[in-house]
C-alpha positions as a Markdown table, in Angstrom:
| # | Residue | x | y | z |
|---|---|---|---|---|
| 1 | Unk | 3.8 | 10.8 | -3.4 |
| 2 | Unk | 0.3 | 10.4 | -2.2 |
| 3 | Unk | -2.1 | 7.6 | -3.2 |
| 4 | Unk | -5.6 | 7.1 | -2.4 |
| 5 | Unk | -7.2 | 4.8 | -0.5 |
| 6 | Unk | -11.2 | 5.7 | -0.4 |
| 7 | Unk | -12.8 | 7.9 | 1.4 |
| 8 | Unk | -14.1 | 5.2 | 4.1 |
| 9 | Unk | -11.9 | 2.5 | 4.8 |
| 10 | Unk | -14.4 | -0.6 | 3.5 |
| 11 | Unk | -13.5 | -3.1 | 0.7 |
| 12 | Unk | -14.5 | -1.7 | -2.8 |
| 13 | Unk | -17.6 | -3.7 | -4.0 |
| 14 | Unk | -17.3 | -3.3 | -7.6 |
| 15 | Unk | -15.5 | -0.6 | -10.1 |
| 16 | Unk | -18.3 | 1.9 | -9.8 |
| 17 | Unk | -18.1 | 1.6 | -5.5 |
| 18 | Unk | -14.4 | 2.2 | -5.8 |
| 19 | Unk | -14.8 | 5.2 | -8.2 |
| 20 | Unk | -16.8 | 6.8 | -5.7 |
| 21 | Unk | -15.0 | 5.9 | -3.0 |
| 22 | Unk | -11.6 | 7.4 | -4.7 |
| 23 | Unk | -13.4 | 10.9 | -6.3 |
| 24 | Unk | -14.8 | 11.9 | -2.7 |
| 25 | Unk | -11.2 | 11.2 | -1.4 |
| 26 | Unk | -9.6 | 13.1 | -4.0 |
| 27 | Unk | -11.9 | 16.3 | -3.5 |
| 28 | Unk | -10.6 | 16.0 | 0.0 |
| 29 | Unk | -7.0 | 16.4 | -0.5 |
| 30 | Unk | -6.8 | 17.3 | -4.5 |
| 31 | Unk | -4.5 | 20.4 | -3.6 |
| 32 | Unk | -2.2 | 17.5 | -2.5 |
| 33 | Unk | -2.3 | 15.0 | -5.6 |
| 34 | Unk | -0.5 | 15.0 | -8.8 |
| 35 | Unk | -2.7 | 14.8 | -11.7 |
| 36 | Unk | -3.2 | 11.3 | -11.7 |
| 37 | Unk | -3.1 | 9.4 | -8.2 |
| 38 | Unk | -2.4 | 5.6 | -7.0 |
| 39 | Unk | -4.7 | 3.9 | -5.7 |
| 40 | Unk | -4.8 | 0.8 | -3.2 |
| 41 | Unk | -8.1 | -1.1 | -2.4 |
| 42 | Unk | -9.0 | -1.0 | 1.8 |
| 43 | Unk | -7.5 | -4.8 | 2.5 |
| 44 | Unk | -6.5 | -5.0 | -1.0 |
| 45 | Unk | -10.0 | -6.3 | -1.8 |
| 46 | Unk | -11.5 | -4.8 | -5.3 |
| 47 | Unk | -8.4 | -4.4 | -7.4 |
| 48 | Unk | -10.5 | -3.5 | -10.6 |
| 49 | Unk | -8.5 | -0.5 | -12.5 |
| 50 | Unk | -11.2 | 2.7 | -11.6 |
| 51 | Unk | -11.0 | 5.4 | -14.6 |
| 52 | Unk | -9.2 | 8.6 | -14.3 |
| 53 | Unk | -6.7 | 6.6 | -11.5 |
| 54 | Unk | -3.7 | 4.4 | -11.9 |
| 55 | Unk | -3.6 | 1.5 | -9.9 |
| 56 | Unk | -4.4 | -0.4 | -8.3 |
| 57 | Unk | -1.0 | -1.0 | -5.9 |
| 58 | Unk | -1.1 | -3.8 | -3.6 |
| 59 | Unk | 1.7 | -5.0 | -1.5 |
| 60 | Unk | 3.9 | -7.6 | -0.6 |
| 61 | Unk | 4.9 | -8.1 | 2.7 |
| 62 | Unk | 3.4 | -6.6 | 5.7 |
| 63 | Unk | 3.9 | -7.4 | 9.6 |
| 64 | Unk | 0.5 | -7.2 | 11.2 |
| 65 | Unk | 1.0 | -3.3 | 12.4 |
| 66 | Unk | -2.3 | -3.1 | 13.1 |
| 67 | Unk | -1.9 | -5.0 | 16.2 |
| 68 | Unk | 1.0 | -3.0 | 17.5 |
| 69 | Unk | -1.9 | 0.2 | 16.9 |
| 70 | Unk | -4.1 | -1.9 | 18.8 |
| 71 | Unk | -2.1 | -3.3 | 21.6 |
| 72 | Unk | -3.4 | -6.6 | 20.2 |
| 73 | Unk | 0.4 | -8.4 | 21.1 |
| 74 | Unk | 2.7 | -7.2 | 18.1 |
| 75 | Unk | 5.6 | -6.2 | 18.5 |
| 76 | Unk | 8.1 | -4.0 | 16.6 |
| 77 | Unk | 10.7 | -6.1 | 16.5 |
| 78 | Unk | 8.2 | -9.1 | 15.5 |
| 79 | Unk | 6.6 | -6.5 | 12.7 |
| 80 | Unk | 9.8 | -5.6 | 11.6 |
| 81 | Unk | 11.7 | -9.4 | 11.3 |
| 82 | Unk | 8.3 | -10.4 | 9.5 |
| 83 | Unk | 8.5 | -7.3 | 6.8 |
| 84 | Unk | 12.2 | -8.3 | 6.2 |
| 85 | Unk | 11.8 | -11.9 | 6.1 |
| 86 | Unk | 8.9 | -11.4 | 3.3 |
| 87 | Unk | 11.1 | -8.6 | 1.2 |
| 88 | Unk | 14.2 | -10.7 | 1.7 |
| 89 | Unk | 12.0 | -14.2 | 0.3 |
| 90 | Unk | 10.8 | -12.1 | -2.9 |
| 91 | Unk | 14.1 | -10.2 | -3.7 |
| 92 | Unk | 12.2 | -6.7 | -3.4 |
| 93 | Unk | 8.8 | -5.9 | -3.4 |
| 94 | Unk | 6.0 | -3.0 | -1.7 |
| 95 | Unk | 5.8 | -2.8 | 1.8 |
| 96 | Unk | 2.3 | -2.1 | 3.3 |
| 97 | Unk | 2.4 | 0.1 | 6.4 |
| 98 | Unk | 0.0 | 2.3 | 8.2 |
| 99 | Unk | 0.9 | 5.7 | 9.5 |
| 100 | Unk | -2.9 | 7.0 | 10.5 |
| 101 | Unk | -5.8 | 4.9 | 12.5 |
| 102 | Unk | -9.0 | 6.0 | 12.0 |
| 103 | Unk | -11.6 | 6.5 | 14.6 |
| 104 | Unk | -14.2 | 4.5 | 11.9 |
| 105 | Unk | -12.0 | 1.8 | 12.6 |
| 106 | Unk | -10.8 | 2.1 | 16.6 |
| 107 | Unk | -14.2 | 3.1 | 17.8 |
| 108 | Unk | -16.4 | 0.1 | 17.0 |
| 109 | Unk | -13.8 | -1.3 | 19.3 |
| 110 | Unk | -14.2 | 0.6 | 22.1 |
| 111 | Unk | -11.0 | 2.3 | 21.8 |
| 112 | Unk | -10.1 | 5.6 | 22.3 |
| 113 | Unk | -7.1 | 7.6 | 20.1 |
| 114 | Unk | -5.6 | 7.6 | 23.8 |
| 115 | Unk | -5.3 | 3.9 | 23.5 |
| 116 | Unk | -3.4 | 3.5 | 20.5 |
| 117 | Unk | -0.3 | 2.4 | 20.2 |
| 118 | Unk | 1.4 | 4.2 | 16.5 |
| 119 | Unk | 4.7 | 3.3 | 16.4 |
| 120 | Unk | 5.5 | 3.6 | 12.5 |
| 121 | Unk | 8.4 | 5.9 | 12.6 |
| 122 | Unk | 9.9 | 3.4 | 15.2 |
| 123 | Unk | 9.2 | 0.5 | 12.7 |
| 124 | Unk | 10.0 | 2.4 | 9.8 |
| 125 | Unk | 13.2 | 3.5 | 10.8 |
| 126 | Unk | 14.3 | 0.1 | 11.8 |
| 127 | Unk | 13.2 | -1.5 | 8.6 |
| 128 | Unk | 14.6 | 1.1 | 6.6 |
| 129 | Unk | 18.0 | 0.0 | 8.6 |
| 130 | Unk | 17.5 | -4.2 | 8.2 |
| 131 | Unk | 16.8 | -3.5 | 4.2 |
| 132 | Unk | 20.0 | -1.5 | 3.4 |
| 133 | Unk | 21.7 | -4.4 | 5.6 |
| 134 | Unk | 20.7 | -6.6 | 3.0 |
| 135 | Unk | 21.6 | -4.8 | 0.2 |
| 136 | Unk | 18.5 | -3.5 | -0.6 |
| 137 | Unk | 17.6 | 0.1 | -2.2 |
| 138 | Unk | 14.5 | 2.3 | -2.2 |
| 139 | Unk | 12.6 | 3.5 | -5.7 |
| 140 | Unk | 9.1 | 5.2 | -6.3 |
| 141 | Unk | 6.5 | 3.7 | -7.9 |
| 142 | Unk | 6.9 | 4.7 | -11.9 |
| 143 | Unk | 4.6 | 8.1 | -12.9 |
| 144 | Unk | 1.2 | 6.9 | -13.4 |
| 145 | Unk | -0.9 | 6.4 | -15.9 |
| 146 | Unk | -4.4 | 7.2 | -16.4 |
| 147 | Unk | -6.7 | 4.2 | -16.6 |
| 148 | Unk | -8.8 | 5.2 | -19.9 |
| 149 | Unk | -10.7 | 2.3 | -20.1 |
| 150 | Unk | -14.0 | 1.7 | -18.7 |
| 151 | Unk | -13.9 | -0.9 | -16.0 |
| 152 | Unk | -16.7 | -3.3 | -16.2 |
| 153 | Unk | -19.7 | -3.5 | -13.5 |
| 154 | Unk | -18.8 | -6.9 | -11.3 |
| 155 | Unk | -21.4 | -8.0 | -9.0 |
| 156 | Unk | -21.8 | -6.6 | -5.9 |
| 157 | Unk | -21.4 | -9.4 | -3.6 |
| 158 | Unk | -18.0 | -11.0 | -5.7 |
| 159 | Unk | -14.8 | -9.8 | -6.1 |
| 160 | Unk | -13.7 | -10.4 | -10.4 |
| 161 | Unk | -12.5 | -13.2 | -11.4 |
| 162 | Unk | -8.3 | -13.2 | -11.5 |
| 163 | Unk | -8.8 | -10.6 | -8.7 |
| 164 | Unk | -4.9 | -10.2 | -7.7 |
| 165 | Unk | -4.9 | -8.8 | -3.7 |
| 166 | Unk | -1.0 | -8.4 | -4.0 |
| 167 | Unk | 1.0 | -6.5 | -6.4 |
| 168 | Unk | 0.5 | -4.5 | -9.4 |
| 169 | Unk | -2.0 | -5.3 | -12.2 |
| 170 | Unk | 0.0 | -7.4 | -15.3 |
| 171 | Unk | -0.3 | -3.8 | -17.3 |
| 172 | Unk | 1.9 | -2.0 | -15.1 |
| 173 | Unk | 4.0 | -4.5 | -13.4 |
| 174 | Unk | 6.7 | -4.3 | -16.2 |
| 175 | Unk | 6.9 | -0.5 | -15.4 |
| 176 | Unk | 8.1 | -0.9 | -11.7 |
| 177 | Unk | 12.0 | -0.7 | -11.3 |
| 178 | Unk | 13.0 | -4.0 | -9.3 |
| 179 | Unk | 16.4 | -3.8 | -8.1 |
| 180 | Unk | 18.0 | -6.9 | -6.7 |
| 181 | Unk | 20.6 | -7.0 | -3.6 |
| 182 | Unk | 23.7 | -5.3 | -4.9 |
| 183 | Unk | 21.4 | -3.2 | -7.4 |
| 184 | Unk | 21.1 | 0.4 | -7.2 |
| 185 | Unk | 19.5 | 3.4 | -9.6 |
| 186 | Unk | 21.8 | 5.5 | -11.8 |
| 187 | Unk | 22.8 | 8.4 | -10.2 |
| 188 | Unk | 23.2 | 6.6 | -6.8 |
| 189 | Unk | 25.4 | 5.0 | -5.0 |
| 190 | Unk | 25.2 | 1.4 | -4.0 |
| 191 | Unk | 24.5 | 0.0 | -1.0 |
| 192 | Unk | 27.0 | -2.5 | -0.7 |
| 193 | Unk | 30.7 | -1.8 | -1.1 |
């Protein structure tokens, strides 16, 4: 599955700004997209549902790595332990991981792409490992659903009230299998013996 993210990587200032954002990125790759693509806000700021997308998907644990990209002291092991420990607290929950860096965002640092430090199939595959270890299992997001609704306008300079940064909005949370440890989908086989 691909989601979007916006066609620039800058927090989503209202509905309208993240419609935009979302329709230029979806001409860009459209041969790539199902008929109705995910969607998670740049830093998880703007989580308003956009019409014609389904979303918005946040996340729940993360292990800053960003700063392994950007040599800025992380470490895989560090990102890894971090990602676990947050899953592991929750019983399940979305990742958030980042397998492309952006010259929009390494430039204005003075970085070059020789100076980054991607490292996400090394991180993935170990967290992949550490999550079965704990009897964890992998499932897709559910098939989306359209927003139909309009969104309304929010001001530019505030984020709406009840604005959620993590997670799926209360209308589709229900729709997201969550397995527990020792849980697995039907059709595969568990984890744990």
């Amino acid at each position: 599955m691909i989601g979007l993210h916006g066609d620039r990587h800058r927090p989503f200032k209202s509905a309208e700004h993240a419609a935009r954002e979302l329709s230029r990125c979806a001409e860009r790759v459209g041969d790539y997209l199902g008929d109705t693509p995910w969607f998670r806000p740049p830093y998880g700021i703007g989580a308003w549902p956009v019409p014609g997308f389904a979303g918005p998907v946040g996340w729940h644990a993360q292990g800053r790595d960003w700063d392994i990209t950007y040599r800025h002291g992380q470490t895989v092991q560090a990102c890894v332990a971090a990602i676990t420990t947050g899953i592991v607290r929750r019983d399940g929950g979305i990742v958030l991981l980042h397998d492309f860096a952006a010259a929009t965002e390494f430039t204005p640092a003075g970085l070059t792409e020789a100076d980054l430090d991607l490292r996400i199939i090394e991180i993935v595959t170990l967290l992949i490992e550490r999550l079965r270890g704990a009897g964890f299992s992998f499932v897709p997001l559910p098939s989306p659903t359209r927003t139909a609704v309009s969104a309304p306008a929010a001001p530019e300079h505030r984020l709406p009230p009840g604005n959620r940064r993590y997670g799926l909005p209360p209308s589709q949370r229900r729709a997201v299998p969550r397995l527990r440890r020792g849980q697995y989908l039907e059709g595969s086989a568990p984890l744990r013996t």
